[in-house]
N, C-alpha and C positions, 0 to 999 in steps of 0.2 A: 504494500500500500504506500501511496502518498509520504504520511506520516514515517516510515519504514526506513524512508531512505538517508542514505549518505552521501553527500554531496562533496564536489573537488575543490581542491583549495584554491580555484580561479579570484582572482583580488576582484572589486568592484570597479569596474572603470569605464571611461565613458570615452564615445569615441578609442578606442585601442582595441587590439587587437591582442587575443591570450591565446599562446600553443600551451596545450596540456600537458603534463610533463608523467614522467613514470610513474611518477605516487598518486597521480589524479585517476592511473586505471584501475577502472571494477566498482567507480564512484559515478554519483549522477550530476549533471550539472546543469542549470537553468539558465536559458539565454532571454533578454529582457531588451528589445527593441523601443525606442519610441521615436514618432516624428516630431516635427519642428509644429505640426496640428495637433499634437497630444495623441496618435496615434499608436495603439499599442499594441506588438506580438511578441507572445512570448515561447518557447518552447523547451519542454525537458529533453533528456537525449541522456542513456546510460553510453560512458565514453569507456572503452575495450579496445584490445587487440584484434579481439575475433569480429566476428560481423554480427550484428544483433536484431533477431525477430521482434516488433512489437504489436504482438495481439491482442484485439481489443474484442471482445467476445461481446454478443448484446445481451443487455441486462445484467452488464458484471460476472455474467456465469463463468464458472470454471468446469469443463467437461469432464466428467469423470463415469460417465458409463456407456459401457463399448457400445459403439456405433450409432449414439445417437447424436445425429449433428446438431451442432449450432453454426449461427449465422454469426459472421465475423469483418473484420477488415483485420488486414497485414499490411506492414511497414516493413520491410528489411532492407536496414542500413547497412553498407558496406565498411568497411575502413577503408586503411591504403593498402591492398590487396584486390578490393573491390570498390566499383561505383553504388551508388544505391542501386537495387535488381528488383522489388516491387511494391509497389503500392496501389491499394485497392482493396475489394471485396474477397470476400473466401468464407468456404466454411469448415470446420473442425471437429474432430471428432478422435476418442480414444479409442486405440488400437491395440493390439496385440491378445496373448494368452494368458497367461502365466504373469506379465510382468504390470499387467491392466493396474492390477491387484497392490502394488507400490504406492509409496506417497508421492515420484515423480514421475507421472505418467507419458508415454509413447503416444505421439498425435498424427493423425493423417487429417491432410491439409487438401483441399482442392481451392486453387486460385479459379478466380473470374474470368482469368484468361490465360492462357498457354504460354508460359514463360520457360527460358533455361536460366535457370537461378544457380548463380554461380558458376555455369559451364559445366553443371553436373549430368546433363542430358548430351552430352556431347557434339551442342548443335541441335540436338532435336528438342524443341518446346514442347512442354506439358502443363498441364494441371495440379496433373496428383502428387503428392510430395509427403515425405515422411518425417517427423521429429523426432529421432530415438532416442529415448532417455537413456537408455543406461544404466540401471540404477544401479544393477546388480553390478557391474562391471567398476569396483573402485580405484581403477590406474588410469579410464575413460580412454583408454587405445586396443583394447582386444577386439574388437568388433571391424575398427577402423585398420589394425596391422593384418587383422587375417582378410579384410577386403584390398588391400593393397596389396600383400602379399597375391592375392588368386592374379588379380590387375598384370603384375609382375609374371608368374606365371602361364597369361593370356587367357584366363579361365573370365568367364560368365561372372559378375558379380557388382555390387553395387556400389558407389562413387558416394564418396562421404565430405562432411561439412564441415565443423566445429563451428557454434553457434552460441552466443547467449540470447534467451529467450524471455520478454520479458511480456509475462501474461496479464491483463488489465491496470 
C-alpha cells in the first residue's frame, strides 16, 4: 500500500535535474510537476535495476483463485536494458497447481493487444504472458538456468524475465 512505502533519498529541488544513485534502488520515488498556471502532475514510479510491472487490478482486487479473471491495466516500465514495452488494458488471473496455493502467487496475463515484451517472443507478438513466482524456488534462478541451459542446448523451452511486480 501507499502508506507501505519507502521512498529515495532524491533532495527537493526545483527546476534540477536528480540521477538516482545505488542506494535509491528497491525504493519508491514521487515526481511532482507544476506549471507557471499552477498546473499539477504528479507520478510514483518504484526505481530498480530490473524492469517493473505495475498492475492495477479493478476494484483493488488481488486475484487469488485459479482462473478467475479480472479486469486490469499494465504498465511495464523498462530500465536501461529496456524502453517502456506496454501500457494498457489486460486481464489477470492465477495460474498454476500446486504453487496457486502460496502467498506469492503465478499470474497469467493477457494484454489488449499482441505485444513482444521484452523480445521474449522472438519477434513474434502475443497476448498471453506469464508471471512466475517462484516461490518455492529461494536462489530465484532454477527455473530460469535450467530454461537457458535447454536455450543452450537448442531444446524447446521458455524465454525468461526478471521482473519486479508491483500489484495495486
Amino acid at each position: 500500500s501507499a502508506t507501505d512505502r519507502t521512498y529515495g533519498s532524491a533532495p527537493h529541488a526545483t527546476g534540477a535535474a536528480y540521477t538516482p544513485a545505488v542506494a535509491d534502488c528497491e525504493h519508491w520515488f514521487k515526481v511532482v510537476v507544476s506549471d507557471a498556471d499552477g498546473v499539477r502532475f504528479e507520478r510514483e514510479f518504484f526505481f530498480s535495476r530490473l524492469p517493473v510491472c505495475y498492475i492495477e487490478v479493478a476494484n483493488g482486487a488481488v486475484p487469488s483463485v485459479n482462473k478467475e479473471e479480472h479486469d486490469a491495466t499494465i504498465r511495464i516500465q523498462g530500465n536501461g536494458a529496456y524502453a517502456q514495452q506496454y501500457d494498457g488494458a489486460t486481464t489477470i488471473h492465477v495460474r498454476g497447481n500446486s504453487t496457486k496455493g502460496y502467498p506469492k502467487k503465478p499470474w497469467k496475463i493477457k494484454l489488449d493487444k499482441k505485444t513482444d515484451v521484452f523480445g521474449l517472443g522472438g519477434g513474434v507478438k502475443n497476448k498471453h504472458w506469464v508471471l512466475l513466482a517462484n516461490y518455492l524456488d529461494e536462489c530465484m534462478m532454477r527455473n530460469t538456468i535450467g530454461f537457458r541451459l535447454a536455450d543452450a542446448l537448442g531444446v524447446a523451452n521458455m524465454k525468461t524475465e526478471w521482473v519486479d511486480v508491483i500489484l495495486n
